[in-house]
N, C-alpha and C positions, 0 to 999 in steps of 0.2 A: 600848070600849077596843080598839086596836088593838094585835094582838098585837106580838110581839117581832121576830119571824121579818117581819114585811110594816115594821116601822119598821127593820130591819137596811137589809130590802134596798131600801126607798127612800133610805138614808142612802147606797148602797153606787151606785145610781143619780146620786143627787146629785154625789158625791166623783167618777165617773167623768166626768161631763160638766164638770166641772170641771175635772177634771187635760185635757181634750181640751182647753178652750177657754185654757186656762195654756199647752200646748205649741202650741197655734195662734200665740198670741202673743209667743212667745218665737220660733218659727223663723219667722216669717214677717213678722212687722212691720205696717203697714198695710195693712187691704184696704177691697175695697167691696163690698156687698153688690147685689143687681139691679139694684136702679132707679139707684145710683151708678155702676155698669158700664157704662148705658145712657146715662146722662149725659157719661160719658168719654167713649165710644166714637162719640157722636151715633147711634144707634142704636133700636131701638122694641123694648119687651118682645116682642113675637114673634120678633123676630129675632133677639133674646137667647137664648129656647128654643132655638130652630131652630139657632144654634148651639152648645146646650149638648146637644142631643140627638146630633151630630153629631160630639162632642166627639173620639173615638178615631178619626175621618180630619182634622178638622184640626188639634188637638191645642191648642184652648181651654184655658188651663189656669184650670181649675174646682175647689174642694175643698165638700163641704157639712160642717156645723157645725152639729148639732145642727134637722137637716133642712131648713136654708136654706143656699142659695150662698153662698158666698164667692172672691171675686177676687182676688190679692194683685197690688197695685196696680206693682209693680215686674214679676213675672211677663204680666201683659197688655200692662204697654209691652215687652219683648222680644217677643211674641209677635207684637203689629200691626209690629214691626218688624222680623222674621224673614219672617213673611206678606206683606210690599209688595212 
């Protein structure tokens, strides 16, 4: 039986990844996740890292979500379109 204390706070766990992916969706609307970003962008997964590593000199705008990227599909069109 699991106690009390370790069912709180997986519950407490639960409810927070939850209310992150509710306010993802609510401020931001659609996005893409990698392989989608890579697709827009005609682009190859390495060159994705490459520039998500890089992210704070060219200013990729990257959020992660529950330890995957996320792209918000209106923020990466101003950005190739500020960056050309």
């Amino acid at each position: 039986m699991i106690p009390f204390q370790g069912v709180q706070r997986a519950f407490q766990e639960c409810l927070g990844a939850f209310e992150e992916v509710m306010k993802m969706k609510e401020i931001t609307g659609p996005y893409l996740d990698l392989n989608g970003l890579c697709k827009r962008l005609g682009i190859s997964i390495a060159t994705a890292y490459r520039l998500l590593k890089r992210r704070k000199k060219n200013g990729i705008p990257a959020h992660r979500l529950q330890g995957n990227w996320r792209f918000i599909i209106e923020e990466i069109d101003d950005w190739v379109k500020d960056t050309l």
